[in-house]
Every structure is written in structure tokens, then in C-alpha cells.
C-alpha positions, 0 to 999 in steps of 0.5 A: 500500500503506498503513502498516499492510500494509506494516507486516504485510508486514515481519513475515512477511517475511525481508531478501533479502540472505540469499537472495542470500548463499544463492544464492551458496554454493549455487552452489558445491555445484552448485545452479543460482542460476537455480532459486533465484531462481525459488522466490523469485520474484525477480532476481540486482538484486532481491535485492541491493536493500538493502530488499527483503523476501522472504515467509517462505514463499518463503524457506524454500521456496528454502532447503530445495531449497538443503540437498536438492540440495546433499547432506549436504555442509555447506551451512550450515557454508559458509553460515556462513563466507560470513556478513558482520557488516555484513549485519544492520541495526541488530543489525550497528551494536550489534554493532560499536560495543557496549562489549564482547561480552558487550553484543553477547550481551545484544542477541543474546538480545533482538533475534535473532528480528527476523532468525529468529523460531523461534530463541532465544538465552539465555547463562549464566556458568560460572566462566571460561567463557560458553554461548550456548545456542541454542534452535530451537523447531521441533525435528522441522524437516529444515532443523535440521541446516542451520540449527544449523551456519549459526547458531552457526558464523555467530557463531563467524564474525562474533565473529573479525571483530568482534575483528579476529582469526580464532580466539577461543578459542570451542567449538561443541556440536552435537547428534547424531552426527558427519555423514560429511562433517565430517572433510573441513572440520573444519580449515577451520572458526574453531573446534573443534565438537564432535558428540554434545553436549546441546544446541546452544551456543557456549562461549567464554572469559568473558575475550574477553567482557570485553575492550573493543571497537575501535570502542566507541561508546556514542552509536552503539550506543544508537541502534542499539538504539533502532531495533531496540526499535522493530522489536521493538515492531513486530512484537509489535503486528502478531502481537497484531493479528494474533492478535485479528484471526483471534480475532474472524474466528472469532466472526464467521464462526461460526453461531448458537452462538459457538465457546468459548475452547477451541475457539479456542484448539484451532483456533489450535494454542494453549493457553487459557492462551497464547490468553488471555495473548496477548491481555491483552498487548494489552489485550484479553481473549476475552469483550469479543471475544465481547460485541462480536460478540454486541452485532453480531447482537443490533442486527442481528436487533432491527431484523428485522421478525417476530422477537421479543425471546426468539427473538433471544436463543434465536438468539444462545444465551441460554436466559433472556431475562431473562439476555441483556436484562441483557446488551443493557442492559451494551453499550448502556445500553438495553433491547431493547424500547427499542431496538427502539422507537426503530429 
């Protein structure tokens, strides 16, 4: 497997630990590991090897029959409470060398999508009082509830283990209605949660924030940081690589007429706007893409025998002949006569 593929490969793929953490509490709700493990296509040792990598379509495949044959019974809430600081890579050394939570927030909001791409954490300061808001971009998912209840009391979780102390002081929002369930667990959970809310946060007391960490080591933590910013960088270059490539596999594979920007976009499930955005990040921008393909088939009918100039142009859209030898001239510094001749 080369560099680039296995650089793809850990894009779209989710660390197996949290699989093997999930086939452990599932267990206790009556779901077979066994059925687990299957979806995901590996062994109980497999996914306790520190590297392995699981594709994101087989983790979720597994996590939503985990939450279907556990019931509404709080599997994320145990999820949560099982949770380990140390699971986590990088993000666990920032976590437990940074000089105070409030450095540990910052790299939540900037690092959290290396371990969840659809959630986003942004944190705002209310007097005496600090809110982690949580945002899960796929909002009609069946697996919200689970997730929700697996991420903000996970935090809540691993914040008391950080500080070496069981309560914080911190209050968990959850949207919606209390589930039936709740009552039964409530004391059983490291901070209060409160049903009904606006949104999913945390709240917690600006003053723990503040308060300086037992372990603090700046050295450790910057290299921490470092080796998440290159992950970070990682997965940004195979997502535009990525996105450039299916940009130009629609050029490509498209007939004599070259789809639109829009209608790329449209097939791409994205705005003109976000599509065009995406790929300036890169460096590149959708008409060198389409010229590229272009300049592709003009060289290669040009070198046909029986057709002539005006008709590799008809064929490749120009109405004007005039238009697409001006074209020709700009990607090769010739004219298609001259090409032709010279071929």
C-alpha cells in the first residue's frame, strides 16, 4: 500500500479502540460482542491493536445495531462513563499536560473532528460561567440521541479525571424531552443534565477553567499539538484531493458537452459557492479543471485522421472556431493547424 492510500485510508477511517470500548458496554445491555465484531469485520486482538483503523462505514454500521438492540436504555450515557482520557492520541497528551482547561477547550474546538468529523465544538464566556456548545451537523441522524449523551457526558467524564476529582461543578443541556429511562441513572451520572434545553452544551464554572493543571507541561503539550496540526493538515489535503479528484472524474467521464459548475456542484450535494471555495483552498479553481480536460480531447481528436479543425471544436462545444483556436493557442502556445502539422 503506498503513502498516499494509506494516507486516504486514515481519513475515512475511525481508531478501533472505540469499537472495542463499544463492544464492551454493549455487552452489558445484552448485545452479543460476537455480532459486533462481525459488522466490523474484525477480532476481540484486532481491535485492541493500538493502530488499527476501522472504515467509517463499518463503524457506524456496528454502532447503530449497538443503540437498536440495546433499547432506549442509555447506551451512550454508559458509553460515556466507560470513556478513558488516555484513549485519544495526541488530543489525550494536550489534554493532560495543557496549562489549564480552558487550553484543553481551545484544542477541543480545533482538533475534535480528527476523532468525529460531523461534530463541532465552539465555547463562549458568560460572566462566571463557560458553554461548550456542541454542534452535530447531521441533525435528522437516529444515532443523535446516542451520540449527544456519549459526547458531552464523555467530557463531563474525562474533565473529573483530568482534575483528579469526580464532580466539577459542570451542567449538561440536552435537547428534547426527558427519555423514560433517565430517572433510573440520573444519580449515577458526574453531573446534573438537564432535558428540554436549546441546544446541546456543557456549562461549567469559568473558575475550574482557570485553575492550573497537575501535570502542566508546556514542552509536552506543544508537541502534542504539533502532531495533531499535522493530522489536521492531513486530512484537509486528502478531502481537497479528494474533492478535485471526483471534480475532474466528472469532466472526464462526461460526453461531448462538459457538465457546468452547477451541475457539479448539484451532483456533489454542494453549493457553487462551497464547490468553488473548496477548491481555491487548494489552489485550484473549476475552469483550469475544465481547460485541462478540454486541452485532453482537443490533442486527442487533432491527431484523428478525417476530422477537421471546426468539427473538433463543434465536438468539444465551441460554436466559433475562431473562439476555441484562441483557446488551443492559451494551453499550448500553438495553433491547431500547427499542431496538427507537426503530429
Amino acid at each position: 500500500m503506498s503513502k498516499g492510500q494509506r494516507s486516504s485510508l486514515r481519513s475515512a477511517a475511525f481508531p478501533a479502540i472505540y469499537l472495542q470500548l463499544l463492544c464492551e458496554v454493549a455487552e452489558g445491555f445484552g448485545v452479543p460482542p460476537g455480532d459486533l465484531q462481525q459488522l466490523i469485520g474484525l477480532s476481540r486482538e484486532q481491535l485492541r491493536e493500538p493502530d488499527r483503523l476501522v472504515p467509517i462505514t463499518a463503524a457506524r454500521a456496528a454502532t447503530q445495531y449497538a443503540f437498536a438492540r440495546a433499547g432506549d436504555r442509555g447506551l451512550g450515557f454508559a458509553y460515556a462513563r466507560a470513556l478513558s482520557v488516555t484513549l485519544h492520541g495526541p488530543i489525550s497528551l494536550i489534554a493532560l499536560t495543557s496549562s489549564n482547561l480552558f487550553e484543553v477547550v481551545q484544542a477541543l474546538e480545533r482538533y475534535f473532528t480528527l476523532r468525529a468529523p460531523a461534530i463541532n465544538f465552539h465555547s463562549e464566556v458568560e460572566g462566571d460561567i463557560v458553554t461548550l456548545r456542541v454542534d452535530y451537523l447531521r441533525r435528522d441522524d437516529p444515532l443523535r440521541p446516542f451520540l449527544m449523551e456519549l459526547v458531552l457526558t464523555g467530557l463531563v467524564v474525562m474533565t473529573g479525571q483530568i482534575l483528579d476529582r469526580p464532580q466539577t461543578g459542570a451542567e449538561v443541556l440536552m435537547e428534547g424531552p426527558e427519555p423514560a429511562y433517565f430517572a433510573s441513572i440520573a444519580a449515577e451520572l458526574p453531573a446534573p443534565v438537564r432535558y428540554g434545553a436549546a441546544e446541546y452544551a456543557i456549562r461549567i464554572p469559568r473558575e475550574l477553567l482557570e485553575a492550573p493543571l497537575r501535570l502542566a507541561n508546556p514542552s509536552a503539550a506543544a508537541l502534542a499539538r504539533e502532531a495533531c496540526e499535522r493530522e489536521l493538515q492531513a486530512r484537509r489535503n486528502d478531502r481537497q484531493e479528494a474533492l478535485t479528484a471526483r471534480v475532474r472524474s466528472l469532466l472526464v467521464q462526461s460526453d461531448d458537452r462538459l457538465p457546468t459548475l452547477e451541475e457539479v456542484a448539484d451532483t456533489l450535494h454542494v453549493s457553487t459557492r462551497t464547490l468553488k471555495r473548496r477548491l481555491q483552498e487548494e489552489g485550484r479553481n473549476f475552469r483550469a479543471l475544465v481547460d485541462h480536460v478540454l486541452r485532453e480531447r482537443a490533442t486527442q481528436m487533432l491527431q484523428e485522421e478525417g476530422l477537421s479543425v471546426s468539427e473538433v471544436a463543434f465536438r468539444l462545444g465551441y460554436n466559433d472556431v475562431s473562439n476555441f483556436s484562441r483557446a488551443f493557442r492559451r494551453w499550448t502556445g500553438q495553433s491547431p493547424s500547427d499542431f496538427r502539422r507537426e503530429r
